[in-house]
DODREN-452112 format. One record per residue: residue number from 1; x, y, z of N, C-alpha, C in turn. Coordinates in steps of 0.1 Angstrom, whole numbers. Each point is the difference from the previous one (the first is absolute). Example, Ala and Ser with C-alpha at 12.3 -4.5 7.8 and 13.67 -1.06 7.14 Angstrom:
<atoms>
+-----+-------+-------+-------+-------+-------+-------+-------+-------+-------+
| num |  n.px |  n.py |  n.pz | ca.px | ca.py | ca.pz |  c.px |  c.py |  c.pz |
+-----+-------+-------+-------+-------+-------+-------+-------+-------+-------+
|   1 |   132 |   -57 |    78 |    -9 |    12 |     0 |     9 |    12 |     0 |
|   2 |    -4 |    11 |    -7 |     9 |    11 |     0 |    -8 |    11 |     8 |
+-----+-------+-------+-------+-------+-------+-------+-------+-------+-------+
</atoms>
This chain:
<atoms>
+-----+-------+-------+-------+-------+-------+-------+-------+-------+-------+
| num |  n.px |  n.py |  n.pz | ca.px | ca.py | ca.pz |  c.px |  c.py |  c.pz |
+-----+-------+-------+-------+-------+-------+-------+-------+-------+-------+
|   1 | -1277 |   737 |   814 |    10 |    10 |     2 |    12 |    -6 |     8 |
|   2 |    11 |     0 |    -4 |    15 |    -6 |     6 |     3 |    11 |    12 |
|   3 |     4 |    -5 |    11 |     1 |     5 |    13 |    17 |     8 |    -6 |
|   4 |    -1 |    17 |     5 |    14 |     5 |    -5 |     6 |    -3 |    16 |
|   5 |    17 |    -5 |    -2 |     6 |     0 |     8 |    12 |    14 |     6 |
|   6 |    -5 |     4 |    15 |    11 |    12 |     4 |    11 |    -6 |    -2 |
|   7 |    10 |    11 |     5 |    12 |    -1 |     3 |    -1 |    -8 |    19 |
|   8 |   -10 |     5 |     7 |     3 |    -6 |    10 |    -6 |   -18 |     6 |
|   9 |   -12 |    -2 |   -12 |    -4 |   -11 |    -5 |     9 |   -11 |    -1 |
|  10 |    10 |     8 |   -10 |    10 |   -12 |    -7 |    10 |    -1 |    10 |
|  11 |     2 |    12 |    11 |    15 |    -4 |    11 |    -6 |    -9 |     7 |
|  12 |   -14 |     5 |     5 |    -2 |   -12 |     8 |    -2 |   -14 |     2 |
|  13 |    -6 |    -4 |   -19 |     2 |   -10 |    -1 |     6 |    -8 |     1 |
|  14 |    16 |     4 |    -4 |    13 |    -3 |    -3 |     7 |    -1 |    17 |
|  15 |    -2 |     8 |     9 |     9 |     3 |    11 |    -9 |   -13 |     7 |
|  16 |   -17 |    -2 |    -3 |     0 |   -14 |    12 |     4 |   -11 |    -5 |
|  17 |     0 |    -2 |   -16 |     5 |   -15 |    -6 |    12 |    -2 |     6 |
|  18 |     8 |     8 |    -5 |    15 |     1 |     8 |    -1 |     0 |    16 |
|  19 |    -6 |     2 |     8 |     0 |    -3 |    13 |    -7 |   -17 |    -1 |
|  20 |    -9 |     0 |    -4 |    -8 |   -16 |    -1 |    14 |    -9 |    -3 |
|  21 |     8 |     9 |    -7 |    11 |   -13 |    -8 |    10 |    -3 |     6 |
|  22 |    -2 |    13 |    14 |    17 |     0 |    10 |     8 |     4 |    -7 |
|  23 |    -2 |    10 |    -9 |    10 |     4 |    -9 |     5 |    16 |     7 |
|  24 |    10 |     3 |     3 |     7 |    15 |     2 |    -1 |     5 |   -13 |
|  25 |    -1 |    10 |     1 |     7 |    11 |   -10 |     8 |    -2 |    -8 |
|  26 |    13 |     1 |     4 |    12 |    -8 |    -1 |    -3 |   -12 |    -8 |
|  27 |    -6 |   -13 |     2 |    -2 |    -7 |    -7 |    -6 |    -3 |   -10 |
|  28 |   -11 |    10 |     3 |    -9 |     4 |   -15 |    10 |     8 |   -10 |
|  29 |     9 |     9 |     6 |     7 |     9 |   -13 |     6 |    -9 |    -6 |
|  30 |    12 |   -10 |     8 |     9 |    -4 |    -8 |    -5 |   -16 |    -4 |
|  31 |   -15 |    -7 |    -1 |    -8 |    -6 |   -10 |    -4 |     5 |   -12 |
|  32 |    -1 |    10 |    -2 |    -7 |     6 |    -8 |     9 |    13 |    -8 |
|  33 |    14 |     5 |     6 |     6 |     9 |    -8 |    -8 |    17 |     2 |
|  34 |    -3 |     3 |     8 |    -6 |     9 |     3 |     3 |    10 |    15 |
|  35 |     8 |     9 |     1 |     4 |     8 |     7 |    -8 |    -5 |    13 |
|  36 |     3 |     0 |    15 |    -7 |    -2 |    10 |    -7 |    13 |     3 |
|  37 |     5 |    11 |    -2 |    -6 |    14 |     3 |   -12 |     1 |    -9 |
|  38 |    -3 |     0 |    -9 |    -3 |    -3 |   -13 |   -19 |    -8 |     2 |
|  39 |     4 |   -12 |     8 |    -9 |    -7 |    -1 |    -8 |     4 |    18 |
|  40 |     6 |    13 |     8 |    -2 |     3 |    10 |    -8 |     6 |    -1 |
|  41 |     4 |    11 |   -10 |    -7 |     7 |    -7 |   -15 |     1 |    -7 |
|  42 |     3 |   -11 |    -3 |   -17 |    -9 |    -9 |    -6 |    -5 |    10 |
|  43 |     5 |    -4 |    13 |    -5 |    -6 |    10 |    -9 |     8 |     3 |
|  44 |     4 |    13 |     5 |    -1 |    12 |     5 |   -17 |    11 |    -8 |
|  45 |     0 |    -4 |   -10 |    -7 |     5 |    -9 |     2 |    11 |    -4 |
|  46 |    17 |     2 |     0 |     5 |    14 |    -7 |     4 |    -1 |    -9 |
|  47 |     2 |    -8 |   -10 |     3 |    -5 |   -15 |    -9 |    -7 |    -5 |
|  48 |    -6 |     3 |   -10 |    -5 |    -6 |    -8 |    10 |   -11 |   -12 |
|  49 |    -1 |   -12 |    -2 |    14 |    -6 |    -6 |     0 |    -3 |   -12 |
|  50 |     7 |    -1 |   -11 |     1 |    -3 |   -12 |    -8 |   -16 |     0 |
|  51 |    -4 |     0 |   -16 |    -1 |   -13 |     3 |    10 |   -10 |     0 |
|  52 |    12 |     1 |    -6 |    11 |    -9 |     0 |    -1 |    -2 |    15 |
|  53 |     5 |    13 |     4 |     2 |    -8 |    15 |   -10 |    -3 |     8 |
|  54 |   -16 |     0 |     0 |    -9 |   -11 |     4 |     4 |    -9 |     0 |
|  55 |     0 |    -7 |   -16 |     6 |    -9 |    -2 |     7 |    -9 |     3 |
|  56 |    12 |     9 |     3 |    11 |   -10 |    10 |    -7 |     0 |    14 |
|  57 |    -3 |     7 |     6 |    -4 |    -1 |    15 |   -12 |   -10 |    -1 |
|  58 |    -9 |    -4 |   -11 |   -14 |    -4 |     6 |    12 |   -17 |    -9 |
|  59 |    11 |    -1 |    -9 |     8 |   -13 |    -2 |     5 |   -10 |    13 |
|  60 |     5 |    11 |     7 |     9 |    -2 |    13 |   -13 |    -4 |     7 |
|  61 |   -11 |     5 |     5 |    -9 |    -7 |     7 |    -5 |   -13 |    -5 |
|  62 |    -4 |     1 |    -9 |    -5 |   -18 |   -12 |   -11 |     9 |    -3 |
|  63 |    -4 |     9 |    -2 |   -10 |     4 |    -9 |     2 |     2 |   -13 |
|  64 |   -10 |     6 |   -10 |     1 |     1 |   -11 |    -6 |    10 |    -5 |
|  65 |     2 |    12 |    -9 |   -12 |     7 |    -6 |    -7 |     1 |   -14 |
|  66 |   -10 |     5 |     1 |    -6 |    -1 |   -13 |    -3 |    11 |    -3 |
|  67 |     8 |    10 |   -13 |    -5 |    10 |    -2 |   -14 |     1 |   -14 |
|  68 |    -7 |    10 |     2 |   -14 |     0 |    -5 |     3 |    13 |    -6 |
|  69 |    -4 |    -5 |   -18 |     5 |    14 |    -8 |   -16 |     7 |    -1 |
|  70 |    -5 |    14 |     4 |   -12 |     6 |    -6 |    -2 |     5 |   -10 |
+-----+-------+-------+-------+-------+-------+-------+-------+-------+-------+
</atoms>
């Protein structure tokens, strides 16, 4: 069974990469094209995010995804 990911799962993961990276906010939005509020928001675990914009957010870190069709 594939582990489901929250909304607070996925800010979190995202809000310590970007600390591990010394990345602001700020720096993360305008790598990545993605509102600063936006990605505060996902931080926050009050958005759940499209996948496009994963996408750019987990680009801008050097990750990559892999979606899995059921």
């Amino acid at each position: 069974m594939e582990k489901q990911l929250t909304k607070q799962a996925i800010g979190d993961h995202i809000a310590a990469e970007r600390t591990a990276q010394g990345k602001s906010l700020y720096q993360l939005s305008k790598e990545c094209g993605v509102f600063q509020g936006h990605i505060r928001k996902i931080e926050e675990g009050k958005l759940f995010p499209r996948v496009d914009t994963l996408a750019k957010i987990y680009a801008a870190l050097g990750w990559s995804m892999k979606v899995v069709k059921n």
